[in-house]
C-alpha positions in Angstrom: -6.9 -9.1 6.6 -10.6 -10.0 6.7 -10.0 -12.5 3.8 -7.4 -14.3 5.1 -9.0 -17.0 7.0 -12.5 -18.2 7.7 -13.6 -15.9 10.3 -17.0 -14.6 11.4 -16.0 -11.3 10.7 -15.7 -12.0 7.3 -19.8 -12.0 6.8 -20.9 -9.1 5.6 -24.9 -9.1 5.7 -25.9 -11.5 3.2 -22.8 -12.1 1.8 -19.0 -13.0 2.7 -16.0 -11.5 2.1 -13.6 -12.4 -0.3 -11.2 -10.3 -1.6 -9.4 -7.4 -0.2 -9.5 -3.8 -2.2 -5.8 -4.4 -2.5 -6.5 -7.6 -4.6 -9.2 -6.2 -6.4 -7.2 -3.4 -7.7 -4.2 -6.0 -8.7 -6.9 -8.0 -10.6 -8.7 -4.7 -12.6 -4.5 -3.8 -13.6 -4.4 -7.5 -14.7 -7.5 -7.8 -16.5 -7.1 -4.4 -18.1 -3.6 -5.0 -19.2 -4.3 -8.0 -20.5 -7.2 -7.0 -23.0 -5.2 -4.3 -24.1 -2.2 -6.7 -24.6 -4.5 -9.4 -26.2 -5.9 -6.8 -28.6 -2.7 -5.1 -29.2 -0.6 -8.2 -29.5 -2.6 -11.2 -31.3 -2.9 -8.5 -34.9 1.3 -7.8 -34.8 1.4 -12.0 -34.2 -0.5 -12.7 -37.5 -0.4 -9.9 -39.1 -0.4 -11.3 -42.7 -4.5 -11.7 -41.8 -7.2 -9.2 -43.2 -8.3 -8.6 -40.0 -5.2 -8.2 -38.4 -4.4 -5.4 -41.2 -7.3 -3.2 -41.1 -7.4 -3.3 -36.7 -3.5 -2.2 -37.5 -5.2 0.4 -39.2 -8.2 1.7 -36.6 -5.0 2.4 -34.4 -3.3 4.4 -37.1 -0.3 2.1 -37.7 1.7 -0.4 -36.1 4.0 2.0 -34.2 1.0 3.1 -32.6 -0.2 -0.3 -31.6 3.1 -1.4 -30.5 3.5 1.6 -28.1 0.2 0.7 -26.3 1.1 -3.0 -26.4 4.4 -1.4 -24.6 2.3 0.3 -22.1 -0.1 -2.3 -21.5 3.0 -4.3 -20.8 4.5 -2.1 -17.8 1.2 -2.2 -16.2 1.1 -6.0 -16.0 4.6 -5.5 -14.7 3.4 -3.4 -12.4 0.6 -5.6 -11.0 3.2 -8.5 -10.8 5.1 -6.4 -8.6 2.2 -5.3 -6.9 1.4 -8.4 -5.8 4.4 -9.7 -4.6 4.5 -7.2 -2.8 1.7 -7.2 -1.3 2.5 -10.7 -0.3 5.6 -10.2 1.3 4.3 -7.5 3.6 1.2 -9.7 4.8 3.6 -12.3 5.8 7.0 -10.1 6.9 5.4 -6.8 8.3 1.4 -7.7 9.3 2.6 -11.4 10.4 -0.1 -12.5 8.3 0.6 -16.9 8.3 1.8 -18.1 4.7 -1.7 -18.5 2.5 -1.0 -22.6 2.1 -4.7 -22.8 0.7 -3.6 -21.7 -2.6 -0.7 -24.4 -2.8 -1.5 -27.3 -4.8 -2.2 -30.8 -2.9 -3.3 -34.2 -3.4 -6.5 -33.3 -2.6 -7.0 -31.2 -6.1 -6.3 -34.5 -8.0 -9.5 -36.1 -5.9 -11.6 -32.9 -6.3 -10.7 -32.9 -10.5 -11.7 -36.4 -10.7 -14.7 -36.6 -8.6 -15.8 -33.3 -10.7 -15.1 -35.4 -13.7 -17.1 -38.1 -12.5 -20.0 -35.7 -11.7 -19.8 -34.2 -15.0 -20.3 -37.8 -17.1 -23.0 -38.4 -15.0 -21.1 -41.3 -12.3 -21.8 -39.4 -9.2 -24.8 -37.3 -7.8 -21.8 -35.5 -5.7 -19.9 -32.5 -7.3 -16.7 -32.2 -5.5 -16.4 -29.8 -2.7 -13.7 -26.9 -1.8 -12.4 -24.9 0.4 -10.9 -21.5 0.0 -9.6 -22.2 -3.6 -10.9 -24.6 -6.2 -8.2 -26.8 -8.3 -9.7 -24.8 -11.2 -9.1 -21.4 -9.2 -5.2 -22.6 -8.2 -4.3 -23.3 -11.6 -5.3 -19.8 -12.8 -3.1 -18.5 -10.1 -0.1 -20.7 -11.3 -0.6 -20.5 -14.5 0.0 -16.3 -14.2 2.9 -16.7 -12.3 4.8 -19.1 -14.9 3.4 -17.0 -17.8 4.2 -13.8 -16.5 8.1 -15.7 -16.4 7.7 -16.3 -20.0 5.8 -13.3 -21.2 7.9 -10.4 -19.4 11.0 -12.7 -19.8 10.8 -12.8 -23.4 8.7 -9.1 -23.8 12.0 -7.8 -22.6 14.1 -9.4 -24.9 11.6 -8.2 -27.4 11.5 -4.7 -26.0 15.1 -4.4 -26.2 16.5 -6.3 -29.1 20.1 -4.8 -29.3 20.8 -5.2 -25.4 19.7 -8.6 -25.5 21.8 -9.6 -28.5 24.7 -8.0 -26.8 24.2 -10.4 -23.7 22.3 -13.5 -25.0 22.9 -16.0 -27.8 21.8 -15.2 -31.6 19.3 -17.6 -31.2 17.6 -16.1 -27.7 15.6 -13.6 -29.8 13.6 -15.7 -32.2 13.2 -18.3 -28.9 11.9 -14.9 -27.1 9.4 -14.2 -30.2 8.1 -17.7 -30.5 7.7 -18.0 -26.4 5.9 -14.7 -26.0 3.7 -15.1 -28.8 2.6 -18.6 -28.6 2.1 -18.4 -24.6 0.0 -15.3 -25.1 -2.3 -17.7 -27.4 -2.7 -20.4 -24.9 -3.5 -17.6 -22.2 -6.0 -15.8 -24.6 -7.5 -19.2 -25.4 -7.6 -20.2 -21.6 -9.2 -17.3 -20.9 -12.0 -17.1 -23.3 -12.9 -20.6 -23.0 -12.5 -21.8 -19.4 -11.6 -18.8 -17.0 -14.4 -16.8 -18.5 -17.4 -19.5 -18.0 -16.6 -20.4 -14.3 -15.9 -17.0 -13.5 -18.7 -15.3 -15.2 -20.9 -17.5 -17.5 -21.6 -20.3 -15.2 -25.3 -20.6 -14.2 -24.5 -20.1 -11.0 -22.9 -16.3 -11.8 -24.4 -15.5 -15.0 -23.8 -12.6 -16.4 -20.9 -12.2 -14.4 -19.4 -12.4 -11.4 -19.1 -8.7 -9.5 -16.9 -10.2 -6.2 -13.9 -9.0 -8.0 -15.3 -5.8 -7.8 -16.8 -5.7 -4.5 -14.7 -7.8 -2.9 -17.8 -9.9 -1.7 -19.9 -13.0 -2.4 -23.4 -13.6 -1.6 -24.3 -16.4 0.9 -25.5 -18.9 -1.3 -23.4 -19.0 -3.8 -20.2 -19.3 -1.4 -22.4 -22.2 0.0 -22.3 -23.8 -3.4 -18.7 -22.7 -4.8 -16.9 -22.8 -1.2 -19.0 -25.4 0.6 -16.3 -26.6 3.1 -14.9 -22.6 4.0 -18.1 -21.6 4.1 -19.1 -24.2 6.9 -16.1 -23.2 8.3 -17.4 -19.5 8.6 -20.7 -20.1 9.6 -19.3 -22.1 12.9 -16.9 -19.9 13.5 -19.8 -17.1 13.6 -22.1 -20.1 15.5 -24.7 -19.5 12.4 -26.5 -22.3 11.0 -25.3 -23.9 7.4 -28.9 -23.0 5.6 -30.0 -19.6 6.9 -33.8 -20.1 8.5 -35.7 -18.4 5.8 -34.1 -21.0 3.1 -34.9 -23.7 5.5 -38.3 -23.2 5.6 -40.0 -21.4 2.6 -43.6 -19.7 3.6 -46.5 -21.6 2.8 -49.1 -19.4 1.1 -53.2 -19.8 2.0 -54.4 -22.7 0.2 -51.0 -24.6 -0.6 -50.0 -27.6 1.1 -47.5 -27.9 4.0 -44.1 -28.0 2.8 -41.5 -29.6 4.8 -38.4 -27.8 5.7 -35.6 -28.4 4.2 -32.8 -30.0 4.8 -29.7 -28.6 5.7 -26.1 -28.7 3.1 -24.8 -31.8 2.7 -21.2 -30.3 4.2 -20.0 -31.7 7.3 -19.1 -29.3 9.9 -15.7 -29.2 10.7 -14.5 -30.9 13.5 
């Protein structure tokens, strides 16, 4: 897999690859399941609202919104399975070695703090990462213990009777409260955080097409992925700041402009 290690193969013109098209299509059956369950599921969870009760009523009735919350449901399961997968033929079948730069580390608990530090103004220095950010390795967590609670309880949901012929009486309303209230905190953590790093940060704005082409361009791995990215450029015996960035033409009439400098990122040793 071109994206699972920092290769030289992995450049790709002006820009570096990042995700395979096997995880680009489990994130668009994510993303796309997850509106639909968003949209679906947030009007049945307060349905006393106005809102709530005319968007019932675009979809022509709650049976019909429920049965596309059900579908929307098995595609998420779907992509879950997908994924793992996926996973466990990279490492069984291709030999691929275990991806340990998503696992957390004490490193994320430096890289959160100096951010914070950065961000209050403490520090010139924004913390550095490799392949993953802490940010990027608790949306990847965060899925997998909220698909355990939302397909955990969407069963118990799904299936009412069956599960109050296995489980306790009180397993159902746990199950409604669980599902409901998680898919809150995920909507909210969504809209608010995943959605300005991923698409709304300067840096990105309007939004962020490497899920959808599976590639990055050059300088803004260099900012988001400073230590990979050195590690990628030395593997492909590049330079850190491509030539034309180091030294920016000088037009008739202007001054001379001294190069400059190369990243900040140590090359790896």
């Amino acid at each position: 897999m071109a994206t699972s290690g920092a290769t030289a193969d992995r450049i790709d013109g002006d820009s570096i690859r990042r995700f395979d098209k096997h995880q680009r299509i489990q994130h668009i059956m994510l993303f796309s399941s997850f509106i639909l369950l968003a949209i679906t599921g947030l009007p049945m969870k307060f349905s006393e609202w106005a809102i709530s009760q005319w968007w019932i009523g675009v979809w022509g009735g709650i049976g019909n919104m429920r049965a596309v919350h059900h579908a929307a449901a098995w595609i998420m399961i779907a992509a879950c399975v997908y994924h793992m997968v996926y996973l466990l033929v990279s490492l069984t079948v291709l030999k691929r070695p275990f991806p340990t730069h998503i696992l957390p580390r004490p490193q994320d608990v430096k890289d959160l703090i100096q951010d914070m530090k950065y961000y209050v103004g403490l520090t010139d220095e924004p913390a550095k990462f490799g392949r993953f950010s802490y940010r990027e390795k608790f949306d990847y967590w965060a899925v997998g213990w909220g698909m355990v609670i939302m397909i955990g309880g969407g069963f118990v949901l799904m299936f009412p009777v069956g599960a109050a012929n296995i489980l306790p009486g009180w397993a159902i309303p746990f199950a409604l409260v669980a599902h409901s209230d998680e898919a809150v905190l995920a909507v909210g953590w969504i809209l608010v955080v995943h959605m300005y790093f991923a698409h709304l940060h300067p840096l990105v704005f309007p939004m962020n097409k490497a899920i959808f082409t599976g590639k990055v361009p050059m300088h803004q791995y260099r900012e988001e992925h400073g230590l990979e990215y050195a590690q990628i450029m030395a593997a492909a015996n590049l330079p850190l700041v491509p030539a034309e960035e180091m030294a920016p033409p000088v037009t008739a009439g202007s001054p001379a402009i001294p190069a400059i400098q190369e990243s900040g990122i140590a090359e790896p040793a």
